[in-house]
C-alpha positions as CSV (number, residue, x, y, z in Angstrom):
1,X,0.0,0.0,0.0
2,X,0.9,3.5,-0.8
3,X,1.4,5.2,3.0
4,X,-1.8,7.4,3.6
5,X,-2.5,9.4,7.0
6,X,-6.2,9.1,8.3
7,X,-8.5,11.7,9.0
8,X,-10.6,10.3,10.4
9,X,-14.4,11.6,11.2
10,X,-16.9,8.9,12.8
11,X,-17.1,6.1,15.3
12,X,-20.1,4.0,13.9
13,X,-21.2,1.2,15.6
14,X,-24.2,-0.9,14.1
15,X,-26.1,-3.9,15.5
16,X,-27.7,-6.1,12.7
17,X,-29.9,-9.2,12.8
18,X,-28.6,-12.0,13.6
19,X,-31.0,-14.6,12.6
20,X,-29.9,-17.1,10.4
21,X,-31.0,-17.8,6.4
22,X,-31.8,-21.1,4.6
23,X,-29.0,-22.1,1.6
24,X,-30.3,-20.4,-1.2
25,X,-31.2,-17.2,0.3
26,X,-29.0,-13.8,0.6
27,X,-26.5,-15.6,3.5
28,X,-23.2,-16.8,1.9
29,X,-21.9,-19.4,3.5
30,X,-18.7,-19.3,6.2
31,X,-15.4,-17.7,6.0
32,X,-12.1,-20.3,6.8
33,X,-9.1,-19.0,8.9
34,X,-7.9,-22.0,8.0
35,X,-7.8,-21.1,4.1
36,X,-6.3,-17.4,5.3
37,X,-3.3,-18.4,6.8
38,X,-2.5,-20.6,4.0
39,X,-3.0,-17.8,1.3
40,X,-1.0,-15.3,4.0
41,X,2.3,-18.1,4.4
42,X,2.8,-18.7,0.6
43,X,2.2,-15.4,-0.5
44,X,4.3,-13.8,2.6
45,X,6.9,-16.6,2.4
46,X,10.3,-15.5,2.0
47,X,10.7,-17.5,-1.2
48,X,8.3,-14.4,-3.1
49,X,11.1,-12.1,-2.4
50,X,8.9,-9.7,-1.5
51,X,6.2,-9.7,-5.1
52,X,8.4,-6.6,-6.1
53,X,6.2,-5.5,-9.5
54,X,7.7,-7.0,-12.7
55,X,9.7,-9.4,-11.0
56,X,9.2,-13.2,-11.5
57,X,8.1,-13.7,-8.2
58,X,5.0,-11.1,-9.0
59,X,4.4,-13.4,-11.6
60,X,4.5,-16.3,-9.0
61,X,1.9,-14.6,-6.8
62,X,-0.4,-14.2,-9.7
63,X,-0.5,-17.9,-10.9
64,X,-1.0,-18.9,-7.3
65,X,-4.0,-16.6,-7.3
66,X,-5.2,-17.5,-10.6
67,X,-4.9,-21.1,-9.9
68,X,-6.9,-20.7,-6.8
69,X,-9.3,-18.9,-8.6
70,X,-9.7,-22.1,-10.7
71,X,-10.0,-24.4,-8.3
72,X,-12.6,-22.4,-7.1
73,X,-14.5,-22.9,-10.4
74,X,-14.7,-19.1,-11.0
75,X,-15.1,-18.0,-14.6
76,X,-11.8,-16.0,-15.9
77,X,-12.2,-12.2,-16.1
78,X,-10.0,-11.6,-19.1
79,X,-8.5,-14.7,-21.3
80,X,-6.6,-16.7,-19.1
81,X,-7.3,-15.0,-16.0
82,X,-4.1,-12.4,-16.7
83,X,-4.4,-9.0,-17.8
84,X,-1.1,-8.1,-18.6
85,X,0.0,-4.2,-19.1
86,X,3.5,-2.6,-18.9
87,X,4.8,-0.1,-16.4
88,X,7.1,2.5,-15.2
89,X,9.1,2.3,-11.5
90,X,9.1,5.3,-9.4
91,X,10.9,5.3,-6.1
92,X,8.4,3.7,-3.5
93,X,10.5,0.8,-2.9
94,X,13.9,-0.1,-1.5
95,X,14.9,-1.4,-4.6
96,X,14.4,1.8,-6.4
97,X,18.4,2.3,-6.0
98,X,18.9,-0.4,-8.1
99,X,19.7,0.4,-11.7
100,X,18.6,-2.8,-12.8
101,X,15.1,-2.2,-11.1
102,X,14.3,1.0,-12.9
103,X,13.3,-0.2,-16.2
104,X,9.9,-0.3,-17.7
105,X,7.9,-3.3,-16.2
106,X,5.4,-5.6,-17.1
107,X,2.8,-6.6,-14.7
108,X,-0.7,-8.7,-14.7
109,X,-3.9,-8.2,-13.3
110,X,-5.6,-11.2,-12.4
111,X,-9.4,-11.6,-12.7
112,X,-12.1,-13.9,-12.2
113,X,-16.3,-13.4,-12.5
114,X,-19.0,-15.1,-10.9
115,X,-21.9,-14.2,-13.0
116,X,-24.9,-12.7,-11.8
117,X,-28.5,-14.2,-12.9
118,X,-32.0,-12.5,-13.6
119,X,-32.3,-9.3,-14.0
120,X,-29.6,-7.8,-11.9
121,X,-26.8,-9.7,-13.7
122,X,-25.8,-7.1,-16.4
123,X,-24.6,-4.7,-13.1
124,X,-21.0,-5.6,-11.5
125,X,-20.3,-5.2,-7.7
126,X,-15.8,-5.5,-7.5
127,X,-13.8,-6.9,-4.7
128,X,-10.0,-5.8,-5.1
129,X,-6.9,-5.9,-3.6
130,X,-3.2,-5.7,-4.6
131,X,-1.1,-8.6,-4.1
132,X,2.5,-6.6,-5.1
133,X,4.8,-5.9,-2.4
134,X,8.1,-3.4,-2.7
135,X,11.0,-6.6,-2.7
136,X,14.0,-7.2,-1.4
137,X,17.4,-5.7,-0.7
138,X,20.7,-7.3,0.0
139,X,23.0,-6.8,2.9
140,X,25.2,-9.3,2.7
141,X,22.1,-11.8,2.1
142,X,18.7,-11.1,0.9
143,X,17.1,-9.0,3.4
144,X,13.1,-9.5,2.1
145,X,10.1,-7.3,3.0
146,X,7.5,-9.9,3.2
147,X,4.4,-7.4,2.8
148,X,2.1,-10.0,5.3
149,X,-0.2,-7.1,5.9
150,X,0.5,-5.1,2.7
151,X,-0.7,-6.4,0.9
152,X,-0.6,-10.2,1.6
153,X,-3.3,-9.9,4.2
154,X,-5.6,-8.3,1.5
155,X,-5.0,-10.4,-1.2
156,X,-5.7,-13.7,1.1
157,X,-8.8,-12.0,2.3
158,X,-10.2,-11.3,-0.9
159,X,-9.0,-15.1,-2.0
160,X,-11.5,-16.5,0.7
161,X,-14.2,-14.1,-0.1
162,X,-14.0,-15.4,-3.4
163,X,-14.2,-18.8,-2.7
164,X,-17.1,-18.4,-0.4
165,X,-18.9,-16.1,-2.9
166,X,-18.8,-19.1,-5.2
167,X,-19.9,-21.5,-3.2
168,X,-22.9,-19.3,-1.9
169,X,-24.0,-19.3,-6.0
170,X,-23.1,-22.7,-6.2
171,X,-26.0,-23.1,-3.6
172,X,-28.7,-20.8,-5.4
173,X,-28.1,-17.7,-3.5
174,X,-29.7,-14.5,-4.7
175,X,-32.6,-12.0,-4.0
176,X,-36.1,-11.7,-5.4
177,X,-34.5,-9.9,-8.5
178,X,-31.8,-12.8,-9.1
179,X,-27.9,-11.5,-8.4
180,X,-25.2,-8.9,-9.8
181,X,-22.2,-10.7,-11.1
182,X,-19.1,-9.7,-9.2
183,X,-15.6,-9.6,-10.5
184,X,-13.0,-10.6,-8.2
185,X,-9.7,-8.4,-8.8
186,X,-6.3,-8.7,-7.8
187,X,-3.8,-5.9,-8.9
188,X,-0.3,-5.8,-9.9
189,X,2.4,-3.1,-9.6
190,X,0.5,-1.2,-6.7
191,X,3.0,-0.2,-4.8
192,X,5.2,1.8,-8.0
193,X,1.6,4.0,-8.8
194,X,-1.7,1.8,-9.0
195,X,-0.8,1.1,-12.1
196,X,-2.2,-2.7,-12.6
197,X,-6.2,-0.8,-10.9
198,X,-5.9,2.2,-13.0
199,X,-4.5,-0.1,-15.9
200,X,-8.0,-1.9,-15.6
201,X,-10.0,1.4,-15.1
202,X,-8.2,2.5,-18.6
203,X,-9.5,-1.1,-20.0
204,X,-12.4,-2.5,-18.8
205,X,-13.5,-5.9,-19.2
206,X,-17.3,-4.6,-18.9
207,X,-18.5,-0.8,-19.3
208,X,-17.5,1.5,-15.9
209,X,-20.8,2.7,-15.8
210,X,-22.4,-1.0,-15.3
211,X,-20.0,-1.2,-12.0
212,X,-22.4,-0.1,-8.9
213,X,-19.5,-0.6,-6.1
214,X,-16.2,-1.1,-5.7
215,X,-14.9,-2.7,-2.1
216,X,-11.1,-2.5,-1.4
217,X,-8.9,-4.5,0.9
218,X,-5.3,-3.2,1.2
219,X,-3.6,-3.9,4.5
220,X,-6.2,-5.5,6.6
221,X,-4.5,-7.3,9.2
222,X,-4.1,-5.0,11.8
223,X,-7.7,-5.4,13.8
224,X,-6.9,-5.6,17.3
225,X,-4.1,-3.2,17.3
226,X,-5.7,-0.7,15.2
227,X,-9.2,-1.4,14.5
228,X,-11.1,-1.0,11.4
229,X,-11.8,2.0,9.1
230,X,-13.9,2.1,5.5
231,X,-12.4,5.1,3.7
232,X,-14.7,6.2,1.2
233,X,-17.6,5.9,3.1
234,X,-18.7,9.5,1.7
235,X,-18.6,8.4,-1.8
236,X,-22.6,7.1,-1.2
237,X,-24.8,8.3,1.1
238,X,-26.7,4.8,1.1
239,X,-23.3,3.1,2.8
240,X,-25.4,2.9,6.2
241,X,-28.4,1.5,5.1
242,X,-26.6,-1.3,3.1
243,X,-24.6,-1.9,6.0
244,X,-27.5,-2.1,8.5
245,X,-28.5,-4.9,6.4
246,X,-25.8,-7.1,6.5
247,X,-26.3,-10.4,8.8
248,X,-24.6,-10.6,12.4
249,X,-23.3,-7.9,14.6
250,X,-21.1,-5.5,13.0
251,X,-17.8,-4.1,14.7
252,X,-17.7,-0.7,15.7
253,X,-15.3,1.3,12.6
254,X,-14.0,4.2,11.4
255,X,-14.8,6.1,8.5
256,X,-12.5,8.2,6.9
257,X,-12.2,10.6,3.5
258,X,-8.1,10.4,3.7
259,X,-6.8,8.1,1.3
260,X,-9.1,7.9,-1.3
261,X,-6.2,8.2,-4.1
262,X,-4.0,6.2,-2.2
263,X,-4.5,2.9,-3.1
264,X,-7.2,0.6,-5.5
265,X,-10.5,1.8,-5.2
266,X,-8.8,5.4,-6.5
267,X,-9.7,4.7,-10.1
268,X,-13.0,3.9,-9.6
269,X,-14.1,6.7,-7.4
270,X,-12.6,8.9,-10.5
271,X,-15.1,7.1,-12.3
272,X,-17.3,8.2,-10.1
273,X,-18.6,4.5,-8.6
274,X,-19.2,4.4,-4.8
275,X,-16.5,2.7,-2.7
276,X,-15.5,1.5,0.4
277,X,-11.6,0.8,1.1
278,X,-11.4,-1.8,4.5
279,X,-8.3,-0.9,6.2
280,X,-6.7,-1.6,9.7
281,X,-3.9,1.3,9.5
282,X,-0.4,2.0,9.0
283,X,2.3,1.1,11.8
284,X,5.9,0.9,12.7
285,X,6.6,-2.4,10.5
286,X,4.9,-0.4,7.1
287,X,7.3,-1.1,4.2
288,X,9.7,-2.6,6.4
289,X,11.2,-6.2,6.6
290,X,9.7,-6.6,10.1
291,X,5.8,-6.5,8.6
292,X,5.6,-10.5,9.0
293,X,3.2,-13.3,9.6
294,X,4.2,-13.4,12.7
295,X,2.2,-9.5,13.2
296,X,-1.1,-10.6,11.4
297,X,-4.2,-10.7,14.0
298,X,-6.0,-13.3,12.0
299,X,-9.0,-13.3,14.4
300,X,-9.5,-9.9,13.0
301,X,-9.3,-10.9,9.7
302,X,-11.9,-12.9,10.0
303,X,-14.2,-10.3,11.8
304,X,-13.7,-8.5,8.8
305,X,-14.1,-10.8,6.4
306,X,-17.6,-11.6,8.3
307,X,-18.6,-8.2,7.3
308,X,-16.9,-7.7,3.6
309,X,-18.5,-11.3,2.3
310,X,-21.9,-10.4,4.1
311,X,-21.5,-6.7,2.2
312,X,-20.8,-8.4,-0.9
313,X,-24.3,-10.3,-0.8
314,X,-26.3,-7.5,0.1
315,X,-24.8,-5.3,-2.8
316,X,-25.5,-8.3,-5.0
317,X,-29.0,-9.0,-4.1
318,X,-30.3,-5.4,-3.1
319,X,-33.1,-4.1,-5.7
320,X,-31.1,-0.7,-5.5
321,X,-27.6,-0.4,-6.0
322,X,-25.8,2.5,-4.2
323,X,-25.8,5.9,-5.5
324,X,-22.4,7.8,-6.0
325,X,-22.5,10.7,-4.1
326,X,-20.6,13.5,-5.5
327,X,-16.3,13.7,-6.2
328,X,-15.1,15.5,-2.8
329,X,-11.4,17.0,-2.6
330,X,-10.1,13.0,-2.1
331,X,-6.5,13.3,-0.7
């Protein structure tokens, strides 16, 4: 993640009901922590060399995503599951010293669709994160920064919401109106200037305008220390209905305008479609070699998780989709 400073501007705490819904209905099934920590220890594992964007080990994080996102038996996004663009370095990462690291780079998106049904399907609700990190440096050996919150803890978060998305379609889950079809993103080459999300704003794979949300997860694994916040939360004033209406009890968050170009969703809310960026915060280990697994409150995760898969079913079965509410000075 690109380092942002919160301002933020509401406590909101929100009690929802609890009771539970029959398969087929708007409830998706479970979340796995189990499933997390294993997306969290290969894609944090020292052996990615920290994803730097362009390098091979990018590459290796995106065909571990998009062979998850096959096993998962989600449609591909784009042919193949990679959309590949090209890129410029700037100097966000340690590496930036390196000569041979400041070439123009070639990056991949990696996308996958569960399509929607009835009469809601031509409309798109996006989950997102970036799965890039800012590499290694050597000191004698390799010193690598992992990136376990940014933005591994993300990318395995929106991995399991994925998977539990397609199970909940797999077991006739919709509304009255049938479903929106969501597109599950992963971005490259975040961390040098959101290129791979504002490669994919540039090049749609379906028209902007059919896009009624955008939800963001970029460094996510921070709960207990420093709670939640949804930046972006102004960009539709119907934010707190949908999120009365999610199952279970919500956790009291933060909401914040700070940050809005900093990281995925910043493209989108350009194109002027409501989003909602799930963050934890920045801390001491941020674009250091000490953010590890070791640091990721995985109870947390989950808590969120809860509330992101339960978000992504109400946006997809909800007769009205949210209604952008007007550019702001985003910072």
């Amino acid at each position: 993640m690109r380092r942002i400073l919160l301002g933020l501007i509401a406590l909101v705490p929100l009690a929802c009901d609890s009771s539970p819904s029959s398969p087929g209905s708007d409830s998706p099934p479970v979340l796995s922590l189990e499933n997390i920590e294993e997306h969290l220890g290969v894609l944090a594992h020292d052996s990615m060399f920290g994803r730097w964007a362009g390098s091979a080990e990018e590459l290796m994080a995106a065909e571990y995503i998009r062979d998850e996102f096959i096993e998962y038996g989600l449609d591909p996004g784009v042919a193949g599951y990679l959309q590949t663009f090209g890129g410029q370095l700037n100097s966000e990462s340690p590496n930036s010293a390196d000569p041979s690291r400041a070439a123009p780079l070639t990056s991949q998106n990696v996308l996958a669709v569960i399509p929607g049904e009835g009469i809601l399907a031509g409309e798109w609700v996006v989950l997102g994160a970036h799965y890039d990190h800012v590499g290694w440096v050597m000191n004698g050996a390799p010193i690598v920064y992992n990136g376990a919150d940014d933005n591994a803890s993300g990318t395995a978060m929106v991995l399991e919401l994925a998977r539990s998305l397609g199970e909940w379609v797999a077991i006739g889950g919709g509304g009255p109106r049938g479903r929106r079809s969501i597109m599950i993103h992963t971005y490259g080459a975040e961390e040098v200037g959101l290129v791979g999300s504002y490669y994919f704003c540039n090049n749609p794979t379906v028209p902007m305008g059919d896009i009624v949300a955008m939800l963001n997860f970029d460094m996510v694994g921070r709960f207990s220390q420093n709670g939640l916040v949804l930046i972006g939360y102004s960009s539709s004033a119907d934010w707190l209905e949908i999120l009365s209406e999610v199952d279970g009890e919500l956790p009291e968050f933060r909401t914040s305008d700070s940050g809005l170009n900093r990281s995925d969703q910043a493209c989108f809310y350009a194109y002027q479609r409501p989003v909602l960026f799930f963050h934890t915060g920045t801390h001491n280990e941020y674009h250091t070699p000490l953010d590890d697994i070791g640091l990721i409150d995985f109870d947390g995760m989950m808590t969120i998780g809860e509330v992101a898969v339960g978000l992504a079913v109400r946006l997809a079965v909800r007769s009205e989709a949210p209604v952008f509410s007007g550019v702001r000075g985003a910072e």
